[in-house]
N, C-alpha and C positions, 0 to 999 in steps of 0.2 A: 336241609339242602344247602350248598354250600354257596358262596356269591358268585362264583363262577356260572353254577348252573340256572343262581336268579337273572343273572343277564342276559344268556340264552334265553332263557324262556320269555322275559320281556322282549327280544329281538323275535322269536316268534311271534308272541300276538301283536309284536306293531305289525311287522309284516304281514298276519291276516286278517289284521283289521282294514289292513291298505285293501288286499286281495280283495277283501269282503265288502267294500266301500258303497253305499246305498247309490251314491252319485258316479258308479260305473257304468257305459253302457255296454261293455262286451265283459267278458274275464282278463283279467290282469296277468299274463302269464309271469311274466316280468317276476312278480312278486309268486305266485305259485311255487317255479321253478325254485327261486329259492328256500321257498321251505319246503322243496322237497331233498335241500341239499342241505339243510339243516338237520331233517329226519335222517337222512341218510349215512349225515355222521353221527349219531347219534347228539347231538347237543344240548338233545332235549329225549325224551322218555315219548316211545310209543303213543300208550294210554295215554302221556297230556296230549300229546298231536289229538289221538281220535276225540278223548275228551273235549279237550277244547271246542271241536269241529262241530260235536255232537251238540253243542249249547246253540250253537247259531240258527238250529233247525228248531227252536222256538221262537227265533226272531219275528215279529209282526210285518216285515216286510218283503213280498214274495222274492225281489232278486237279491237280497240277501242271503238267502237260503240255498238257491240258487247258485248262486258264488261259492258258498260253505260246501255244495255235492261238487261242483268243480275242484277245488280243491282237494275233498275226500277222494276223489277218481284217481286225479294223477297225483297225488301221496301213496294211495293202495297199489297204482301202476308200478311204480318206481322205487318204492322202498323197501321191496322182500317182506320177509317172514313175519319179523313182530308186527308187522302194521296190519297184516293176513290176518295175524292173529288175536289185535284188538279189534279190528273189526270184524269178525267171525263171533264178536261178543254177544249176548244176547239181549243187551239193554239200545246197543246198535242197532241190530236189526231189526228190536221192534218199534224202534224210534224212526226207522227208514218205512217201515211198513205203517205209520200212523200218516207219516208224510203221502203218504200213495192214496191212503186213503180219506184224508181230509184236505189236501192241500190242492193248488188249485193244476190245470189241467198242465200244465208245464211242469211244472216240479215233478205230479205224477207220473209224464212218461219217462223223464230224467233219473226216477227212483226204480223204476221199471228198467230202463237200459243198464241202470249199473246192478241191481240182480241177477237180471239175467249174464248181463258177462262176465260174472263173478260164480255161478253160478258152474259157466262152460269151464272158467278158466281156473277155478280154485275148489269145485264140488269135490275133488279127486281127496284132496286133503280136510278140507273143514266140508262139511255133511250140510251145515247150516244151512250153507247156499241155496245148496238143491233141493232140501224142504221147503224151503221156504220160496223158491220157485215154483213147486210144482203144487203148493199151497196156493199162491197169487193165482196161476193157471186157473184151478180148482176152482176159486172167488170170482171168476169172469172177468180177467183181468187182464186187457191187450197189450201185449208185450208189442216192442216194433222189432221189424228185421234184426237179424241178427249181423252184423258184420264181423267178419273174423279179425280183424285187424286191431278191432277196441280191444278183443277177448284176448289178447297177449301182455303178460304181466312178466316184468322183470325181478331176476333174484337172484342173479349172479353177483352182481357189482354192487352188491352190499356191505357194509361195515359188517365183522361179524361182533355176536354177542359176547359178552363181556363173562369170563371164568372166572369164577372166585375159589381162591386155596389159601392156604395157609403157611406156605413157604413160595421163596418166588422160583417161578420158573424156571429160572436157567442156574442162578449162584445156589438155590436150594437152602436158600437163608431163610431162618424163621422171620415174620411179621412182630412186632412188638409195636411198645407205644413210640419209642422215637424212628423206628424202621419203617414207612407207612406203605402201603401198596399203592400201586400204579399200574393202570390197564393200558395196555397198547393198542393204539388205535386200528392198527394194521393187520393185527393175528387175533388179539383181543384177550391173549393170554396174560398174567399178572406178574411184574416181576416190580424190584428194587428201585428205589431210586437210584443205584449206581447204572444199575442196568438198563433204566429205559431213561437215560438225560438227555437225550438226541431230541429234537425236532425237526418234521419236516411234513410237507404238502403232501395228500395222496389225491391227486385229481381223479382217480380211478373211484373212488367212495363219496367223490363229490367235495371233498375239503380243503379247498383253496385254499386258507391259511395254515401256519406251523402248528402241527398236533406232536404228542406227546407218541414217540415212537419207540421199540426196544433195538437193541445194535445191531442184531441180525436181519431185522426188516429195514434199518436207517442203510444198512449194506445195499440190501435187495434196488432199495426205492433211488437210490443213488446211483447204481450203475444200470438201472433199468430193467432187472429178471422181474418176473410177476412175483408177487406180494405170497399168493397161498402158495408158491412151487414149496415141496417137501425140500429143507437142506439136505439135500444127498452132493458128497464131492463129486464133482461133473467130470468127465476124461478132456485129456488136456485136446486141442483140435490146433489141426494144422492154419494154412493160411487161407487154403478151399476145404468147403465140408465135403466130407468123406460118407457115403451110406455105412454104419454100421454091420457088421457083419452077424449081429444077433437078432435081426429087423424079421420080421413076418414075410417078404417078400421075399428074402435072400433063402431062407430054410428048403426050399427046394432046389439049391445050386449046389454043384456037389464042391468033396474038397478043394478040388484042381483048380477048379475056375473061381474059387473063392482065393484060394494063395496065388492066383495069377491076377484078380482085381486088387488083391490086395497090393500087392506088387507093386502094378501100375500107379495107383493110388500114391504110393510110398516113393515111386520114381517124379512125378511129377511134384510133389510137394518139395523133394530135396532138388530139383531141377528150379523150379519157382524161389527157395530159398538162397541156393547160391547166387540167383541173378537179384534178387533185391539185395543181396550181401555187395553185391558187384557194383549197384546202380549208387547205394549206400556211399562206397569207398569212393568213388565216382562223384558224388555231388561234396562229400566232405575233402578232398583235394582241390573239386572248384571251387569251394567257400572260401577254403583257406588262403587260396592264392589271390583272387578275385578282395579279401579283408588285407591281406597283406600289400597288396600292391596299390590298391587303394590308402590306406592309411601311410603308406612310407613314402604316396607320391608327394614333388615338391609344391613350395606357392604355385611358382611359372612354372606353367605347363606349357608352355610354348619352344622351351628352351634345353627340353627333355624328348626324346623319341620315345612314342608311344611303343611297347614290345606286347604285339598279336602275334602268338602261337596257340596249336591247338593244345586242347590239353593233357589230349593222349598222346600228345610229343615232349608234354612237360619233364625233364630228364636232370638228373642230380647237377650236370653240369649246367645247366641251363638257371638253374637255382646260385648255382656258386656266381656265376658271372651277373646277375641281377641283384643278388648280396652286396657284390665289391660296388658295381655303379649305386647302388639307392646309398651305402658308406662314404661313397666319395662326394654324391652330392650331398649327403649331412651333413659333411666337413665343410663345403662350400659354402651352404647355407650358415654353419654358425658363425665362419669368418665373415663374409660381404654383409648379412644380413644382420646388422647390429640391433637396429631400431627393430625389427621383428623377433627378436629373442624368447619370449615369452611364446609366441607362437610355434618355434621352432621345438623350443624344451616340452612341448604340448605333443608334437608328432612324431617324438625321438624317443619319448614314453609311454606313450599309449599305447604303440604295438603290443609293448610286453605285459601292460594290466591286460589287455586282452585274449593275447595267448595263452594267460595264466588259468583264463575262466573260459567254461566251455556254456554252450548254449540250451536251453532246453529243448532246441529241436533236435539234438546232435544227441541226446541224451534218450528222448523218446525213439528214434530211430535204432540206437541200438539197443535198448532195451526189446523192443519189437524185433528186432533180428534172432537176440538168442534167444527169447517167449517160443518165437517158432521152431528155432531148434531146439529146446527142451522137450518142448510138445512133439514135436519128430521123435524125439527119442522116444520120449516117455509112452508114446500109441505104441512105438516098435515094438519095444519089452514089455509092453501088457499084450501087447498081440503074438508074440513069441511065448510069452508064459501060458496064454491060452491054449496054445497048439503044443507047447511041450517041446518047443523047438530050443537046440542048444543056441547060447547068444552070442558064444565066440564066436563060431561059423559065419554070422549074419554081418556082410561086408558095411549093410545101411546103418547099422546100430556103432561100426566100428568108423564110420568116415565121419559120422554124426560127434559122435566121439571126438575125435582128432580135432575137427571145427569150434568144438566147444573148449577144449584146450587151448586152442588161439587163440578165442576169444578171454578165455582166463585172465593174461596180464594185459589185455585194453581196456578188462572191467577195472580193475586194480587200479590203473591207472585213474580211469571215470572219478573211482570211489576216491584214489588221494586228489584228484581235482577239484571236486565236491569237499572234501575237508578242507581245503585250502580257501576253495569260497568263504564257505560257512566260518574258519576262523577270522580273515577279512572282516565279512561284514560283522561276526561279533568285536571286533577292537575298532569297528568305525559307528557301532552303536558304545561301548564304552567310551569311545570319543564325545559322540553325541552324548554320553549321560556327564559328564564331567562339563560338559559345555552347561547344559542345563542347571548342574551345581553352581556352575563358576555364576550363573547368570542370575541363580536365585541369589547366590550371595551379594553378585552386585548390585541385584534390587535392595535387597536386605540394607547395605549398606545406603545406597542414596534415600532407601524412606529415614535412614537413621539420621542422616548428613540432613534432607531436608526437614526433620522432626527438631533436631537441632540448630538451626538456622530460625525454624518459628518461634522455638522457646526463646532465641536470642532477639530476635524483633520485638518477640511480646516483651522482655526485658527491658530493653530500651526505651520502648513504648511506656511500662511504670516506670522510670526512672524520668522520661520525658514529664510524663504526669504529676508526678512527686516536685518536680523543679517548678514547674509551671504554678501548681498550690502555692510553692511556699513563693514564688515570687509575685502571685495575686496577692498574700497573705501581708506581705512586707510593702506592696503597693495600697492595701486597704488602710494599715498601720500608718503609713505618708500621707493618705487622705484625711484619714481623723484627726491629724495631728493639724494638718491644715487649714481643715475646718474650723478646729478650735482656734488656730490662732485667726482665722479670718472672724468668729465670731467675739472675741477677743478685742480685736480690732474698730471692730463696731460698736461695739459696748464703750471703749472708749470715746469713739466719735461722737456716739449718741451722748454719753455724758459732758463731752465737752462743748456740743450744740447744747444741748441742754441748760450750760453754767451759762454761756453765750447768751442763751434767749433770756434766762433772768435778771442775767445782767442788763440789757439791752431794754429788758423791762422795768426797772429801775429807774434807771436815767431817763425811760421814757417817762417815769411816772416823776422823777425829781422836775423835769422839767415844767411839765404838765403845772404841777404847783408851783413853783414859781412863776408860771406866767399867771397865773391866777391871783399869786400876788401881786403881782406888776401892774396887773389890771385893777387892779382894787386899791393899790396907793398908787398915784402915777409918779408923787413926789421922789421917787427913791431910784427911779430910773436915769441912767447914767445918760449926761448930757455931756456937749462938748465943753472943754476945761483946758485951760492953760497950763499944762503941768511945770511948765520954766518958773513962772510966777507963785506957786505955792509953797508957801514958807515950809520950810523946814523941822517936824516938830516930834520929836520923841526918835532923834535916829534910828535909837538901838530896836525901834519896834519894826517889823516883819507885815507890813500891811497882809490883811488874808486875802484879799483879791488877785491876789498876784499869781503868776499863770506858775502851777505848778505840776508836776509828772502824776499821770492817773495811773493807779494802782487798780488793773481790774480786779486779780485775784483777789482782794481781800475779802474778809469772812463779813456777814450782810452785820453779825449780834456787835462785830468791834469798829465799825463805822459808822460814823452820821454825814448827814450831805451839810454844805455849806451852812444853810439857813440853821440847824439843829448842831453845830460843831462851836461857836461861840458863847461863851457861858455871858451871863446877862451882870452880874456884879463885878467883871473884869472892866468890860466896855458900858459902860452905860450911854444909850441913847437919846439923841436929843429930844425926842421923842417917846412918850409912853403907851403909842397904841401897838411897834415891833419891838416887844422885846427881847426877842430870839434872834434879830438879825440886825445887824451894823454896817454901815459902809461910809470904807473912810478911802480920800484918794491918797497916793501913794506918794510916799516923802520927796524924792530926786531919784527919777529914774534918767536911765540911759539914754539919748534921742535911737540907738538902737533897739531899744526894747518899744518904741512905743507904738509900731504896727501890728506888734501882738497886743500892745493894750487896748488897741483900737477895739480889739474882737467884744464883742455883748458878753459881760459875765453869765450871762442867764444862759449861752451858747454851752461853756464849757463849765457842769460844776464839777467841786474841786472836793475831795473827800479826805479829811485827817485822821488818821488812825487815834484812836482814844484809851489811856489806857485806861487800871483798876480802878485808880481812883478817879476819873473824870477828868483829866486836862490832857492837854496834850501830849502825845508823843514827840 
């Protein structure tokens, strides 16, 4: 089964499951009806309907079952033949007759009513029926009234069943593997997919949506003849129906009074056509003038006399003199009316796109004019060849004639109107497709303009990125540089704090002991002295007390402080308990030098660089 038909059939049993729904308290027609227009079109197969249907009548609960024979009734009502004829089954019937007779007192008279009216209305053709009626009977079993109105079953407005062959019906082309068959839903006969690729509605079979139809029924269903009429070519009919003369009523009229209705017939049809030919010309000269006059009138209307005539007085000259005024005021208008120009080129053209194209109602109107006089004709000489009658003679065959020659070059005309449309609008759809071109290209073109413009961003973008590296990179390379020289910097400081605090620690320890000496001999400590009064003794000596420049840098291994810088067998002292230190006052100083004499030696010592051999430098 193909998925088409799985879908159906699952649209079925929602549907009866809805129908069938335990929690209903009446029947669901709602849902019924449609699947009885489900069966109807066939969407689904007879046997599963009845099948289906027949399982529910095991259901456990009574109005379920219930539900399941309502539906069986009006599916059998409404759906013709195959449904007759699944249910004329015999596994049906004795599934209905188990129903009657175990189920409870509802169901039973429900199983009861639809034998019996199946029974009246279908014993003709399936036998089942009425055995099995007059079996129940026989078993004591109360049928209720009969009403005749239940007992009417439909089988007309059937889909019919589906033909299978081997070539298709109408092209007579063989079936193969890529050639497949196709039923048509309307005749039900089998043809091509060339031949049945139509779609359409047949409300007549119940099928609201588009089915798969073949072209002589897509014909049929489209202009509305019934679906099974036999294709026979129909005789062509005037614009009143006419009795035919081969009719069951007419056979007892003789010839005379048959060629004297026919006559008439044949008079009032070409009386009725000339005046629609008339009314025709008639309303197409009021269009015309009524569009014309209309479109050629100007802006101001005020300044223009309205021209009311009738239009059966409309006369060639009356056309010429409404020409020259609607010309003069064109002229006027394109001089005075400057600023309106565009509007003016609007109503000085349009006339003429419009008289170039004719209208579909002007189109349909004569088409309908000569359909009727063809058909005129064409009854005439099938009705002349019937009787054996010569057709020169017949003046109605010959005026009908002539008519249709004048209509000859207005068709003519119709037809190069119509090609002049149709070329039209095909070079303002080649317009349109060039425009479409031109417009893909220019899309075409701005994705490429803007594709190119992001590449160029993103460009910039890395090149911005790249600068920015190497100028963090060249800025990191300025910091470590700095760094180092700031730690550089320090290193020197700290070392030069460092020589400082040694230093500083030195002199604090030179001092230290000399006062330590100072306290321990007090003899040697520098008392006040008359320096004018001391003789004079060894010029050429260099007393060491004498205030001289301190050298801080010097190295600690080539210096001694004062007390440690006088060699002891140079100076011998007066005294033998210091023999590392001497103090002598100073031969003739300056009276300018003697406020630095004043200062405590023990204040400032004095340190002599010493060289290899131990003396001084």
């Amino acid at each position: 089964m193909s998925l088409f038909s799985l879908s159906n059939t699952k649209i079925f049993d929602r549907l009866f499951e809805k129908a069938t729904s335990p929690l209903l308290l009446e029947p669901d027609w709602e849902a019924t009806l449609q699947l009885c227009d489900i069966v109807k079109s066939q969407e689904v197969t007879a046997k599963y309907a009845v099948q289906t249907i027949k399982k529910k009548f095991g259901h456990e609960n009574a109005h379920v079952v219930l539900s399941a024979l309502h539906c069986l009734e009006s599916i059998v009502k409404n759906c013709g033949g195959p449904i007759h004829k699944e249910a004329a089954q015999r596994d049906v019937v004795d599934a209905l007759r188990e129903l009657a007779k175990n189920g409870p007192d509802l169901i039973r008279d429900k199983v009861l009513d639809l034998i019996q009216c199946w029974s009246y209305g279908l014993g003709q053709q399936y036998k089942i029926f009425t055995d099995t009626y007059n079996l129940m009977k026989l078993e004591n079993y109360r049928f209720p009234p009969l009403r005749e109105s239940e007992a009417m079953f439909e089988s007309n407005d059937v889909a019919p069943e589906w033909r299978d062959d081997k070539e298709c019906f109408r092209c007579r082309q063989t079936f193969t593997t890529f050639i497949r068959k196709h039923h048509c839903r309307a005749c039900g006969d089998i043809f091509c997919d060339k031949c049945s690729s139509k779609q359409c509605p047949i409300p007549k079979f119940g099928m609201d949506r588009e089915v798969r139809v073949c072209d002589a029924c897509y014909e049929k269903l489209t202009s509305g003849s019934p679906v099974n009429s036999i294709p026979i070519p129909k005789p062509m009919q005037l614009s009143r129906p006419i009795p035919t003369t081969a009719s069951a009523s007419n056979q007892g009229k003789s010839q005379a009074e048959l060629d004297e209705e026919e006559s008439f017939q044949l008079a009032l049809a070409m009386s009725q056509s000339e005046a629609d030919e008339k009314e025709r010309q008639k309303k197409m000269l009021t269009q015309k003038y009524a569009m014309s006059s209309f479109l050629s009138a100007p802006i101001n209307n005020n300044n223009i006399p309205n021209v009311a005539e009738d239009n059966n007085e409309y006369s060639e000259l009356t056309k010429y003199i409404e020409r020259g005024r609607q010309e003069q005021q064109r002229e006027k208008l394109t001089t005075t009316n400057i600023s309106n120009g565009h509007e003016v080129e609007i109503q000085t053209q349009l006339p003429n796109e419009l008289n170039n194209f004719i209208t579909d109602n002007e189109i349909d109107q004569f088409t309908t004019t000569v359909t009727d006089h063809i058909n005129n004709f064409k009854f005439r000489m099938l009705s002349n060849q019937q009787r054996s009658r010569n057709v020169t003679t017949d003046t109605a065959v010959q005026s009908v004639f002539v008519m249709l020659q004048h209509f000859h070059p207005e068709l003519h005309h119709y037809m190069q109107l119509l090609e002049d449309k149709r070329t039209y609008y095909e070079n303002l759809q080649d317009k349109l497709n060039q425009l479409k071109d031109a417009r893909e290209a220019l899309n075409a073109l701005r994705a490429e303009h803007s594709e190119r413009k992001q590449q160029e961003a993103l460009e910039r973008d890395r090149q911005r990125q790249i600068q920015l590296a190497q100028k963090l990179d060249f800025m990191r390379q300025k910091k470590q540089e700095y760094l180092e020289y700031q730690r550089q910097l320090h290193l020197q400081r700290l070392a030069q704090q460092e020589l400082e605090m040694k230093t500083r620690l030195d002199q604090q320890r030179q001092l230290t002991l000399a006062r330590e000496h100072l306290a321990q001999n007090p003899q040697f400590s520098i008392a006040p002295y008359d320096y004018g009064r001391l003789p004079q003794q060894n010029p050429a000596y260099q007393p060491p007390y004498s205030t001289l420049p301190v050298q801080p840098s010097i190295d600690s291994t080539s210096q001694y402080s004062v007390v440690a810088s006088l060699p002891t067998q140079q100076h011998p002292l007066p005294s033998s308990h210091y023999p590392s230190m001497m103090m002598y006052p100073p031969p003739k100083i300056d009276t300018n030098l003697l406020p630095n004499a004043q200062v405590p030696l023990s204040m400032q010592p004095v340190s002599y660089p010493i060289g290899a051999t131990g003396g001084l430098i």
